[in-house]
C-alpha positions as CSV (number, residue, x, y, z in Angstrom):
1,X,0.0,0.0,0.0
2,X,1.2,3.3,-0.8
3,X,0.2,5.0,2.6
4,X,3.0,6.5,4.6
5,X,5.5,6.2,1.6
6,X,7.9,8.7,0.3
7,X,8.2,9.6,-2.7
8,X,10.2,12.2,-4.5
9,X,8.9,13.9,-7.5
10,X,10.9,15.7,-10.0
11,X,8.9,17.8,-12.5
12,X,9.6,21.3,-14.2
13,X,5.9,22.0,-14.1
14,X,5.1,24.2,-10.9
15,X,1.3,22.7,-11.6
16,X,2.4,18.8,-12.0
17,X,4.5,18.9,-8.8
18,X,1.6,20.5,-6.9
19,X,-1.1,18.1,-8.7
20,X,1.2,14.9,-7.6
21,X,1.8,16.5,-4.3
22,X,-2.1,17.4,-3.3
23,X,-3.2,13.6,-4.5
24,X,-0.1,11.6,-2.9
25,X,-0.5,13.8,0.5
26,X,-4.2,12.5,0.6
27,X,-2.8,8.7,1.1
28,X,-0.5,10.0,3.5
29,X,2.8,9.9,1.5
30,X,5.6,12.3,2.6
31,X,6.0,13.7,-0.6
32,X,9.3,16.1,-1.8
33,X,9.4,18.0,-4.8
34,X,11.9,19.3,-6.9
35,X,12.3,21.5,-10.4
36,X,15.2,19.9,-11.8
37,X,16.7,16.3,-11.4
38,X,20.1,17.4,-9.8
39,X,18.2,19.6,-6.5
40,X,16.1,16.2,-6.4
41,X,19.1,14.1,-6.1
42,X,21.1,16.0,-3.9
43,X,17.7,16.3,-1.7
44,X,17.1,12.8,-1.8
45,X,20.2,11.9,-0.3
46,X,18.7,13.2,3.6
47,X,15.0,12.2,2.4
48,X,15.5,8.7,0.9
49,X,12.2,8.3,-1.3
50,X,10.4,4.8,-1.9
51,X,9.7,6.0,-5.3
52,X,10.9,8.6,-7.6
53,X,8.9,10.1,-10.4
54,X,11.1,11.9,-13.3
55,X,9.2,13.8,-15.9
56,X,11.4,13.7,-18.7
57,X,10.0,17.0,-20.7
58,X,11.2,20.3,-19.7
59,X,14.7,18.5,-17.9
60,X,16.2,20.9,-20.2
61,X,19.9,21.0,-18.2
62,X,20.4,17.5,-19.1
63,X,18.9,14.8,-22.0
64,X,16.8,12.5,-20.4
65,X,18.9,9.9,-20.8
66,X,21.9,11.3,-18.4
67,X,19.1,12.3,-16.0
68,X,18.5,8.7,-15.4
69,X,22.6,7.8,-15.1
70,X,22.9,10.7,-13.0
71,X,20.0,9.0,-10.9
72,X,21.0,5.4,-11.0
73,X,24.9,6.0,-10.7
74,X,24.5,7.9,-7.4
75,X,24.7,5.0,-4.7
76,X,22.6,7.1,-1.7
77,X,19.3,6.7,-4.4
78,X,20.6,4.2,-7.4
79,X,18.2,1.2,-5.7
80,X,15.1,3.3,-5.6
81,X,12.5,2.5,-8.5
82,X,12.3,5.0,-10.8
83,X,8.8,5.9,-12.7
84,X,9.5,7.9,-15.9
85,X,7.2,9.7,-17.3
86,X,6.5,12.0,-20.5
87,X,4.1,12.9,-23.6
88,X,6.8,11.9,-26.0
89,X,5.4,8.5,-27.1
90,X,8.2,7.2,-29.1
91,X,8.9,3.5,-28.2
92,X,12.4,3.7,-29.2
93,X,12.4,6.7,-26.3
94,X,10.5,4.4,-23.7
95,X,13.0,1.4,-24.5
96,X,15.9,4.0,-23.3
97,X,14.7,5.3,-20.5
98,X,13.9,1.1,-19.5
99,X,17.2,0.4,-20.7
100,X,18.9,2.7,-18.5
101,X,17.5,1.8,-15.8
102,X,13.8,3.0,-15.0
103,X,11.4,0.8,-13.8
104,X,8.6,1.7,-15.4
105,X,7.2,4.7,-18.2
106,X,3.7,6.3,-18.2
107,X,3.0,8.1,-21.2
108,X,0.7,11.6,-20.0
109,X,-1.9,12.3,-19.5
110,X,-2.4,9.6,-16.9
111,X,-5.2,9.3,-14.4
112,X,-4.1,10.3,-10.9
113,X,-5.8,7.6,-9.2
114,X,-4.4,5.6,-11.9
115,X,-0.9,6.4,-10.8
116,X,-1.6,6.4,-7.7
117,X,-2.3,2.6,-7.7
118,X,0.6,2.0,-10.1
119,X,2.9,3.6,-7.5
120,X,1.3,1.3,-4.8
121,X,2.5,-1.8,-6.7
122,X,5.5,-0.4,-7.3
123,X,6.1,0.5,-3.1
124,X,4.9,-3.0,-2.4
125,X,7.2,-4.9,-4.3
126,X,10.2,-2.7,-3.5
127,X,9.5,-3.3,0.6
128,X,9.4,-7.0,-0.2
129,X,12.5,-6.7,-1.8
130,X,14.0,-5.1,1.3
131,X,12.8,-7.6,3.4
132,X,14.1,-10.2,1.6
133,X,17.6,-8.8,1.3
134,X,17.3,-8.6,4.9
């Protein structure tokens, strides 16, 4: 379940970060938000999400693509599962950001309360993981 989880969200849409904040507060979540990917990380490191959700549009001091090897090569947050997601609906794009390392894309617009239980699977498996490695 996705109650009590944190999750970081990095968007460069003052409205998107607000939207995923308001809906992920109402379950609870400790949410963090951040403008650009490289204030998320280096915020991350004290916060350590569950999740983190990447919007690649509008990431415009970095490609996508070294966004998410900036995000999986930095050790403190490399583990955490990373949701991309983005209006470009290219599958060769998708296949990258997969590739590199994201564990899922959603293509926008997406229904929050669609996400929202996409994000709840995604919290439920990573726990398990944990506990297994335990």
């Amino acid at each position: 379940m996705i109650l009590k989880s944190k999750i970081l969200v990095i968007d460069s849409s003052l409205e998107n970060r607000e939207n995923f904040a308001e809906m992920l507060e109402l379950y609870q979540c400790d949410v963090l938000t951040s403008s650009d990917y490289l204030n998320g990380i280096r915020e991350a490191i004290n916060f350590k999400p569950d999740v983190i959700i990447c919007d690649s549009n509008g990431l415009n001091e970095c490609p996508y693509i070294s966004s998410i090897n900036f995000i999986k090569s930095n050790p403190t947050v490399s583990h955490v599962p990373l949701i991309i997601t983005s209006t470009n609906s290219s599958a060769a794009y998708r296949m990258k950001c997969l590739e590199r390392g994201a564990i899922d894309f959603l293509l926008k617009p997406f229904s929050m309360d669609a996400m929202v239980e996409h994000i709840s699977e995604i919290v439920a498996s990573y726990r398990a993981c944990q506990m297994g490695a335990a």
